[in-house]
Short mmCIF file of the C-alpha atoms (twelve columns), coordinates in Angstrom:
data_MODEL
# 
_entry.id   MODEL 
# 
loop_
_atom_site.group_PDB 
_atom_site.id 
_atom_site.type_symbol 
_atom_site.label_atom_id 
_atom_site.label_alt_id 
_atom_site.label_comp_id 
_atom_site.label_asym_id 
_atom_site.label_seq_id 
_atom_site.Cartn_x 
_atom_site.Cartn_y 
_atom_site.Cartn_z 
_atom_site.pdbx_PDB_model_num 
ATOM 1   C CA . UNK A 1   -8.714  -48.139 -3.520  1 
ATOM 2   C CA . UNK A 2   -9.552  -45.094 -5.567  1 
ATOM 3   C CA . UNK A 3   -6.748  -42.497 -6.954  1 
ATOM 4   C CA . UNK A 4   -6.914  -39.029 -6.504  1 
ATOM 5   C CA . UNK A 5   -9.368  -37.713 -8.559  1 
ATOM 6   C CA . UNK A 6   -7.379  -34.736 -8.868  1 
ATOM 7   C CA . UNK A 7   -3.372  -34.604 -9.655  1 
ATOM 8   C CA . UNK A 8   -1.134  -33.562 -7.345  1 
ATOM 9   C CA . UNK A 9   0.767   -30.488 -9.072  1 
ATOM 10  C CA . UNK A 10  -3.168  -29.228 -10.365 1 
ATOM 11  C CA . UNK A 11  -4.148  -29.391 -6.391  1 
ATOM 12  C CA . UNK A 12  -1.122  -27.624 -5.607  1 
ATOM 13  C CA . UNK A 13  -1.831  -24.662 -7.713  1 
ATOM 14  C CA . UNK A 14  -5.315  -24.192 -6.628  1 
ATOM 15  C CA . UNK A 15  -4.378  -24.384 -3.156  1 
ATOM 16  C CA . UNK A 16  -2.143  -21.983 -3.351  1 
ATOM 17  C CA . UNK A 17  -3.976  -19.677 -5.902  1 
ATOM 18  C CA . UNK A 18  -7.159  -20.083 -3.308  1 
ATOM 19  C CA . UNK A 19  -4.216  -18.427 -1.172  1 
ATOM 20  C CA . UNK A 20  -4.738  -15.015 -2.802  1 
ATOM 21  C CA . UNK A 21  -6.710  -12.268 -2.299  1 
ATOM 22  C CA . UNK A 22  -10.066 -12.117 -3.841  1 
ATOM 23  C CA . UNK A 23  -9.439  -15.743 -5.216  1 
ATOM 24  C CA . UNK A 24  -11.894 -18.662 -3.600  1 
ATOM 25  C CA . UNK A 25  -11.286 -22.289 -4.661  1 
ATOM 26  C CA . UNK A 26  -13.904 -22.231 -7.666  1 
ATOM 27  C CA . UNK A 27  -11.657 -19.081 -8.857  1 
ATOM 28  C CA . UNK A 28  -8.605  -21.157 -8.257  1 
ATOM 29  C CA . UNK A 29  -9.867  -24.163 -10.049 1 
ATOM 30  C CA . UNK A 30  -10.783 -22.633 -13.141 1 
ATOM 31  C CA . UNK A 31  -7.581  -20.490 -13.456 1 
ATOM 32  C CA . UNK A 32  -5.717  -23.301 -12.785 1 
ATOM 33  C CA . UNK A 33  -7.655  -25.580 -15.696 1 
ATOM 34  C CA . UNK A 34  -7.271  -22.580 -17.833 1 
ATOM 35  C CA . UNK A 35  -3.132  -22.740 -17.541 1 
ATOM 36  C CA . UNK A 36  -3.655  -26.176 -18.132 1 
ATOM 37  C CA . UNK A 37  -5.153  -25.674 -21.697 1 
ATOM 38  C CA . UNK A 38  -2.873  -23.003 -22.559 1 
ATOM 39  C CA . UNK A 39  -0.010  -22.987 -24.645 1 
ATOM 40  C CA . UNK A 40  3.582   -24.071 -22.381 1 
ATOM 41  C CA . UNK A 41  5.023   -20.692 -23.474 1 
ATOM 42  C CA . UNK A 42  2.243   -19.179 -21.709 1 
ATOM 43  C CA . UNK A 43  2.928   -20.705 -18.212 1 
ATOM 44  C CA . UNK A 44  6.422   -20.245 -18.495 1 
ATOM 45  C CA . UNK A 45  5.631   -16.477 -18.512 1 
ATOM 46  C CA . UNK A 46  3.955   -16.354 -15.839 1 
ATOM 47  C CA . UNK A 47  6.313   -18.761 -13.809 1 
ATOM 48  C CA . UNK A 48  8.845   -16.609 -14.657 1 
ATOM 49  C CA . UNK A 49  7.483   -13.162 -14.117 1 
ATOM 50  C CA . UNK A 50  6.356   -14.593 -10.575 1 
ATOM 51  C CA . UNK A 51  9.866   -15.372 -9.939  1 
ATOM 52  C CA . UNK A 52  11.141  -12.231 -11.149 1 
ATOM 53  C CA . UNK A 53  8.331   -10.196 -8.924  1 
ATOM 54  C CA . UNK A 54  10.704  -11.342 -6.136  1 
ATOM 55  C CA . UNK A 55  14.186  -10.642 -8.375  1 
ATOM 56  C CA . UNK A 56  13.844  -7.514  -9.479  1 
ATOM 57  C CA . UNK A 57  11.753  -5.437  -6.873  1 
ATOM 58  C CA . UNK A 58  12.863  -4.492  -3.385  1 
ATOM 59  C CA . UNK A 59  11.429  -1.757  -0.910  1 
ATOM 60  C CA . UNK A 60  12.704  2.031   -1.624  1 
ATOM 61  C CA . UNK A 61  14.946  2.760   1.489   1 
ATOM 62  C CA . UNK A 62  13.384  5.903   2.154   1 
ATOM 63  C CA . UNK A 63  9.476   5.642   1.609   1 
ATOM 64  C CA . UNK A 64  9.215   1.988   1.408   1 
ATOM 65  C CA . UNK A 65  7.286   2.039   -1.307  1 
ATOM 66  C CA . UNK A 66  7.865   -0.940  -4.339  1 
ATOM 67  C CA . UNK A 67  11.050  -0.251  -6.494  1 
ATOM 68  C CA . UNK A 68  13.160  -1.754  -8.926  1 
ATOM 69  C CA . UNK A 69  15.992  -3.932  -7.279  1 
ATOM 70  C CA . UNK A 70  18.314  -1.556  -9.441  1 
ATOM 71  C CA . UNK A 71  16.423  1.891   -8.492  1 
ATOM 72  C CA . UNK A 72  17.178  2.975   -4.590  1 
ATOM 73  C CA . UNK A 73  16.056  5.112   -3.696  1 
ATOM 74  C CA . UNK A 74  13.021  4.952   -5.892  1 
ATOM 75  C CA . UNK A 75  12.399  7.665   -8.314  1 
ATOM 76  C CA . UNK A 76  9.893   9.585   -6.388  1 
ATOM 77  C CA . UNK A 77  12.116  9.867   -3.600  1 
ATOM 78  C CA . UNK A 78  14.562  11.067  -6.326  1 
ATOM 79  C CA . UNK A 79  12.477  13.544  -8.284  1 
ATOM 80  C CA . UNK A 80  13.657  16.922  -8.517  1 
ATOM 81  C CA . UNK A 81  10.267  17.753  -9.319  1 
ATOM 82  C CA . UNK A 82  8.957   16.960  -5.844  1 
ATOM 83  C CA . UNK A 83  8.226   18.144  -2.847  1 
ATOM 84  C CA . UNK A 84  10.428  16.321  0.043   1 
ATOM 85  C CA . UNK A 85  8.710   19.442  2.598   1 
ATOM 86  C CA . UNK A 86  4.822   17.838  2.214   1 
ATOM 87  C CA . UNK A 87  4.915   14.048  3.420   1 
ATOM 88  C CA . UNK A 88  1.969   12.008  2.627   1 
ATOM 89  C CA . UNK A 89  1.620   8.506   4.557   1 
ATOM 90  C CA . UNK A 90  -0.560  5.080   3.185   1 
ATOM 91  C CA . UNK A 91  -1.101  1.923   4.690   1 
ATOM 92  C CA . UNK A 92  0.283   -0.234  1.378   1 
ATOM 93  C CA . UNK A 93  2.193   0.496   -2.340  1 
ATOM 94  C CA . UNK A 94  -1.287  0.380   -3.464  1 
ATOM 95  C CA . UNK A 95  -2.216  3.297   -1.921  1 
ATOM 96  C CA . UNK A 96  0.660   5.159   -3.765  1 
ATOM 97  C CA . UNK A 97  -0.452  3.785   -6.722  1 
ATOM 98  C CA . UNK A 98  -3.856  5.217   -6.973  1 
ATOM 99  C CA . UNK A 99  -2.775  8.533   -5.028  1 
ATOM 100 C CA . UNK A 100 -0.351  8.958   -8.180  1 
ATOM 101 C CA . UNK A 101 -3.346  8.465   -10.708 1 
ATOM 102 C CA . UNK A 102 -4.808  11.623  -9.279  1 
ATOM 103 C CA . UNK A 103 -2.249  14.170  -10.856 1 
ATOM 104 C CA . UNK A 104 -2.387  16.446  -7.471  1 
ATOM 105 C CA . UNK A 105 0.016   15.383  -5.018  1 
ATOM 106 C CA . UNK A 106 3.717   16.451  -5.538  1 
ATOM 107 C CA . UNK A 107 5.150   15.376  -2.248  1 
ATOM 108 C CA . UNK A 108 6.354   12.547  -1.072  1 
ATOM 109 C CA . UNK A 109 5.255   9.168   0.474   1 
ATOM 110 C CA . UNK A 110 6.248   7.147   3.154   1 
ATOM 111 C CA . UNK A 111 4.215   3.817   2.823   1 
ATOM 112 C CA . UNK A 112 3.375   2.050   6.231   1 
ATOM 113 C CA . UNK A 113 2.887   -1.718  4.820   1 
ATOM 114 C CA . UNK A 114 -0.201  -1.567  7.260   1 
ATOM 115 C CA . UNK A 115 -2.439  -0.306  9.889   1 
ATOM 116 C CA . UNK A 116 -2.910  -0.787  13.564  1 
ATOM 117 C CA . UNK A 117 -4.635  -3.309  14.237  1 
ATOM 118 C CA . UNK A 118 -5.424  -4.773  17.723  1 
ATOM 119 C CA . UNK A 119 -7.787  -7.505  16.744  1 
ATOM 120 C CA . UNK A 120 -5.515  -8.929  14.330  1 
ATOM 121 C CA . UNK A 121 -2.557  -8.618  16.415  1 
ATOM 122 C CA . UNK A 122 -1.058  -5.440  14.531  1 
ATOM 123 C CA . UNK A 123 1.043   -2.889  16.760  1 
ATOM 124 C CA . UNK A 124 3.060   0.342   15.957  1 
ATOM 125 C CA . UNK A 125 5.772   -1.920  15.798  1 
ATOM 126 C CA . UNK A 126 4.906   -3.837  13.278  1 
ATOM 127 C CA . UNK A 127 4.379   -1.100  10.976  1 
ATOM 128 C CA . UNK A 128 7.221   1.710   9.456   1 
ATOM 129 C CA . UNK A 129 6.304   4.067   12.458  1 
ATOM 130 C CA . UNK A 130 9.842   4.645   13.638  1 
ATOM 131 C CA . UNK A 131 11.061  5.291   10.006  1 
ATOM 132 C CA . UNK A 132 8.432   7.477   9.846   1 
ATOM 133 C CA . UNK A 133 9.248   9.575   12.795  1 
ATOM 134 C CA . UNK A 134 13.017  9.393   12.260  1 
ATOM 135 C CA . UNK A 135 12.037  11.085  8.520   1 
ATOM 136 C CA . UNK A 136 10.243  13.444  10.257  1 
ATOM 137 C CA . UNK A 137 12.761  14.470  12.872  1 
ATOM 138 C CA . UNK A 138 15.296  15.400  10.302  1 
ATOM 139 C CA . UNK A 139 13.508  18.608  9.960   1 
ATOM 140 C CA . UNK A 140 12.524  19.259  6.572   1 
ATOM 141 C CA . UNK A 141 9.206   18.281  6.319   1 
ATOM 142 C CA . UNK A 142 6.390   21.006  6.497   1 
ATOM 143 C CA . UNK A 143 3.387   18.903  6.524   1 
ATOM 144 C CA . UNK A 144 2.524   15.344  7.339   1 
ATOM 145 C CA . UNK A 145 -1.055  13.849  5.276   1 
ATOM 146 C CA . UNK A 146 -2.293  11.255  6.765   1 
ATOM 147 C CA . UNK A 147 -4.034  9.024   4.186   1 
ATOM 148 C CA . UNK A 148 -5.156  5.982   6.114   1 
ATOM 149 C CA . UNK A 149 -7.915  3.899   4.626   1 
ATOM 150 C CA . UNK A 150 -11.375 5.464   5.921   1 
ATOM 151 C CA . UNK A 151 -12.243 2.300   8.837   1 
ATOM 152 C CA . UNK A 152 -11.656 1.640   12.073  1 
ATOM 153 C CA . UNK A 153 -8.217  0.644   11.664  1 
ATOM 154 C CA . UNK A 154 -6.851  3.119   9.626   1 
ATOM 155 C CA . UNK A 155 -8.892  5.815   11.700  1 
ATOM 156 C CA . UNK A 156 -7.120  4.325   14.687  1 
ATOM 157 C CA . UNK A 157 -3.671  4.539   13.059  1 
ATOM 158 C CA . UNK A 158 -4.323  8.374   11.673  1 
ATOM 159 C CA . UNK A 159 -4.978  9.029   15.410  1 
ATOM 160 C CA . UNK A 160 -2.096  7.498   16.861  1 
ATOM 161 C CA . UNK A 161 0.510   9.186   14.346  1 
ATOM 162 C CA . UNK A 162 -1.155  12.629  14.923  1 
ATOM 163 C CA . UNK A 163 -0.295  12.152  18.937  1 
ATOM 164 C CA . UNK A 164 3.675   10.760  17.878  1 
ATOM 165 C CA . UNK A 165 3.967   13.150  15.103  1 
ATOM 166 C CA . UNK A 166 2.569   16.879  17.257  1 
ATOM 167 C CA . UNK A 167 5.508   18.644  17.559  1 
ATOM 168 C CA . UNK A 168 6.996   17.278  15.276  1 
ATOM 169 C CA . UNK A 169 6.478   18.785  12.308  1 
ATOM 170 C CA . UNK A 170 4.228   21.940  12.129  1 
ATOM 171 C CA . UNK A 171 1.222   20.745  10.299  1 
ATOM 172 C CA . UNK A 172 -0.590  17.044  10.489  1 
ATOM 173 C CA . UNK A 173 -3.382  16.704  8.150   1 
ATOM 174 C CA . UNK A 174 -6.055  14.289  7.153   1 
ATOM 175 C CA . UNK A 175 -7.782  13.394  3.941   1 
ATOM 176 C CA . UNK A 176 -10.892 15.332  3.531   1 
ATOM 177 C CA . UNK A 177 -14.314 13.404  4.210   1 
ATOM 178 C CA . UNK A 178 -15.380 12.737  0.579   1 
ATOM 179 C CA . UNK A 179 -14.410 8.876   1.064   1 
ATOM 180 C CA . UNK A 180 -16.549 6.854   2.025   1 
ATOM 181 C CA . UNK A 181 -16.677 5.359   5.305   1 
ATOM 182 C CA . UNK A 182 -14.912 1.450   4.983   1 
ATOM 183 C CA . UNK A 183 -13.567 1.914   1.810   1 
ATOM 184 C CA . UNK A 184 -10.087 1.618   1.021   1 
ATOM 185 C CA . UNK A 185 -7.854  4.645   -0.663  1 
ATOM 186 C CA . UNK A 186 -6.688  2.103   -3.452  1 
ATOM 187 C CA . UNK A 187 -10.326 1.626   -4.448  1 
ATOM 188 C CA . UNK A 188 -11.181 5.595   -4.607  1 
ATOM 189 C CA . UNK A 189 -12.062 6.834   -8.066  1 
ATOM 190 C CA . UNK A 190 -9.221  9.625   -9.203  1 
ATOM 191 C CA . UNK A 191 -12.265 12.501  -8.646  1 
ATOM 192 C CA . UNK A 192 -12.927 11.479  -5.099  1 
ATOM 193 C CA . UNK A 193 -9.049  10.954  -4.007  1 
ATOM 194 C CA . UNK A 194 -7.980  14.678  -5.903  1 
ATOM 195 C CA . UNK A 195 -10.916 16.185  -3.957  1 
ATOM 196 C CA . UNK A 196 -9.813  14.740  -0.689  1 
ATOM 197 C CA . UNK A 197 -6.606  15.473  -1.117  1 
ATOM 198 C CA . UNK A 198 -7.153  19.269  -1.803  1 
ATOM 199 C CA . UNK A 199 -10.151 19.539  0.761   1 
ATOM 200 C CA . UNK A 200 -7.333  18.003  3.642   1 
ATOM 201 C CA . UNK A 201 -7.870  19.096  6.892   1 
ATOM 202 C CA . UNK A 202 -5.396  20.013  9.684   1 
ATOM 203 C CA . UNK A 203 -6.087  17.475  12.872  1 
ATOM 204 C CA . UNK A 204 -4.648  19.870  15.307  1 
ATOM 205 C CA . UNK A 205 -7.838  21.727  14.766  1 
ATOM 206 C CA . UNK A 206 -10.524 19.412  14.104  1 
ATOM 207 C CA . UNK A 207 -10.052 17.147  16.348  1 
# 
């Protein structure tokens, strides 16, 4: 009887590197043989930065964005230098991330960890809706953007938040149309996401 061609702890990493997004098992294999050949200091870093991913980060309370385990809320949410009137909603921390590279927006988020999605088994409820509203019923916010990734999901989610959020607050609005159709908002270049979010249009009167 043959052994296992491959050892066990190598087939454990690739299966659970294949795991990731992006990452196919010929990916996974050759990271995987490329940790083997370097240096143990080198793995050891990464083991330990994995583990401290989990450590030191937690959601902010208020926008739900990534923070620092240390830094709730996070320091967005804390910024005298922002806006708390002009709310701007994503599906994931990504989102923030790239809306932040932009240099335009001076509000703040509220980050819905995804988007409705009825094939895949993804309701309101599964998403920060309620937060959402309950930030919104508070009072102080002037505007709501609605930055939902350009597909059928996140079109789907813009439209159900505009019908929760009417009344609400007295102005919804919507990324302008200059990304493209199926693309995602973490993917936009900075000249495409600063032009959408300046071009925003208010739902209440297109549509």
């Amino acid at each position: 009887m043959r052994g296992l061609v491959t050892p066990r702890p190598v087939q454990r990493l690739v299966d659970e590197l294949s795991r990731l997004p992006g990452i196919g098992p010929k990916s996974a294999s050759r990271l995987t043989y490329f940790m083997l050949r370097a240096p143990e200091e080198q793995s050891r870093a990464l083991a330990e930065a994995l583990l401290d991913l989990k450590a030191g980060t937690r959601l902010c309370s208020s926008c739900y964005n990534i923070t620092a385990a240390e830094a709730d809320p996070c320091f967005i949410c804390v910024s005298a230098e922002r806006d708390p009137g002009v709310l701007c909603v994503v599906e994931d921390p990504l989102d923030v991330a790239a809306l932040e590279r932009t240099r335009v927006f001076s509000g703040h988020y509220h980050v819905l960890h995804g988007a409705i999605s009825p094939i895949d088994g993804v309701g309101p409820d599964d998403l920060r809706i309620r937060e959402l509203i309950d930030r919104v019923r508070r009072g102080s916010v002037r505007e709501v953007v609605l930055a939902t990734n350009p597909n059928l999901a996140g079109e789907a989610t813009a439209m159900y938040l505009h019908r929760v959020l009417v009344g609400l607050t007295p102005k919804v609005t919507k990324l302008a149309r200059g990304l493209p159709m199926g693309g995602d908002v973490e993917y936009a270049d900075e000249t495409t996401l600063a032009r959408a979010l300046e071009g925003r249009s208010d739902m209440s009167v297109s549509g």
